[in-house]
C-alpha positions as CSV (number, residue, x, y, z in Angstrom):
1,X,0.0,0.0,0.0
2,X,3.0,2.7,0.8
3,X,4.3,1.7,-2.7
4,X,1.4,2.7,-4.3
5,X,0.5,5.8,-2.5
6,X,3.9,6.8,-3.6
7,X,3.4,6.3,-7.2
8,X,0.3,8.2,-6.6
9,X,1.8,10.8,-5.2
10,X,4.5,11.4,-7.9
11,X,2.0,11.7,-10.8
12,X,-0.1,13.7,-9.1
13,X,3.4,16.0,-9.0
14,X,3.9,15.3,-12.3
15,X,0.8,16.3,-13.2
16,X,-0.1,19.7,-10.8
17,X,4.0,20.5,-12.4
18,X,2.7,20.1,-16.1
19,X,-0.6,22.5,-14.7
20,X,1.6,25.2,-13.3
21,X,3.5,25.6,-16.3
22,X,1.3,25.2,-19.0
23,X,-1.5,27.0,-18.0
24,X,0.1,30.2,-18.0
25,X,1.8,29.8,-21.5
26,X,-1.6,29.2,-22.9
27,X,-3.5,31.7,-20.6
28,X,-0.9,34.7,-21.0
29,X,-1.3,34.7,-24.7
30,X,-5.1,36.4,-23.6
31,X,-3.3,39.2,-22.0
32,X,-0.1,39.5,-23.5
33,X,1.5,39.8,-27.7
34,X,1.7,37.1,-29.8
35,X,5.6,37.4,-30.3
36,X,6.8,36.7,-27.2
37,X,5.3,32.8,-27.2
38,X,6.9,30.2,-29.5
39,X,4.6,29.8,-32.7
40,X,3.9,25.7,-31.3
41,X,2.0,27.6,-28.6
42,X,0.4,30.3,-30.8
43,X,-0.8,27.6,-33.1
44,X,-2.3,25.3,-30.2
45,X,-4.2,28.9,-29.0
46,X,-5.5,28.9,-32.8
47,X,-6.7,25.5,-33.0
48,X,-8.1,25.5,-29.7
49,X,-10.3,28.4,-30.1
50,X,-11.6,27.1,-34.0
51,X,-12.3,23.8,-32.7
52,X,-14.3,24.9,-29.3
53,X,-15.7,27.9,-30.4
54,X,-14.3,29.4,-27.1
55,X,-14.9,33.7,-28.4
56,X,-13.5,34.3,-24.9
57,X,-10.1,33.6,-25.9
58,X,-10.5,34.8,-29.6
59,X,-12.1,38.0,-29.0
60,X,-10.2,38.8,-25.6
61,X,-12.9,41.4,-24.4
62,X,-11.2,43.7,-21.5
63,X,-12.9,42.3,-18.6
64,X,-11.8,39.0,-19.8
65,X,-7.9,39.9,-20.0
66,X,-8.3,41.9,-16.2
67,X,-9.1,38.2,-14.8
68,X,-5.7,36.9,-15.7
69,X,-3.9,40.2,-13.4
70,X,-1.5,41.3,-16.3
């Protein structure tokens, strides 16, 4: 059982490590220009707003870019 809970716990690390440094990446290109984010990231933003429809992220009204704190 201790083995196990420690597997657990290292992909829950793994995972809550991926979080903390993708979601900013993805949600910073909301508040901040396109050029400072390698194209790979730009593109995923692209795709991901076409393919859910998500006018949020495409149209980045102002109150929507004040809840990121930039």
């Amino acid at each position: 059982m201790g083995a196990f809970v420690k597997l657990l716990d290292l992909l829950l690390f793994v995972y809550f490590l991926l979080i903390a440094i993708v979601a900013p990446l993805f949600n910073g290109q909301v508040a901040l220009p396109k050029h400072i984010f390698p194209p790979l990231l730009v593109d995923l933003k692209s795709w991901y707003t076409q393919q859910y429809g998500d006018y949020l992220v495409y149209e980045k009204p102002h109150f929507f870019v004040v809840l990121f704190g930039f």
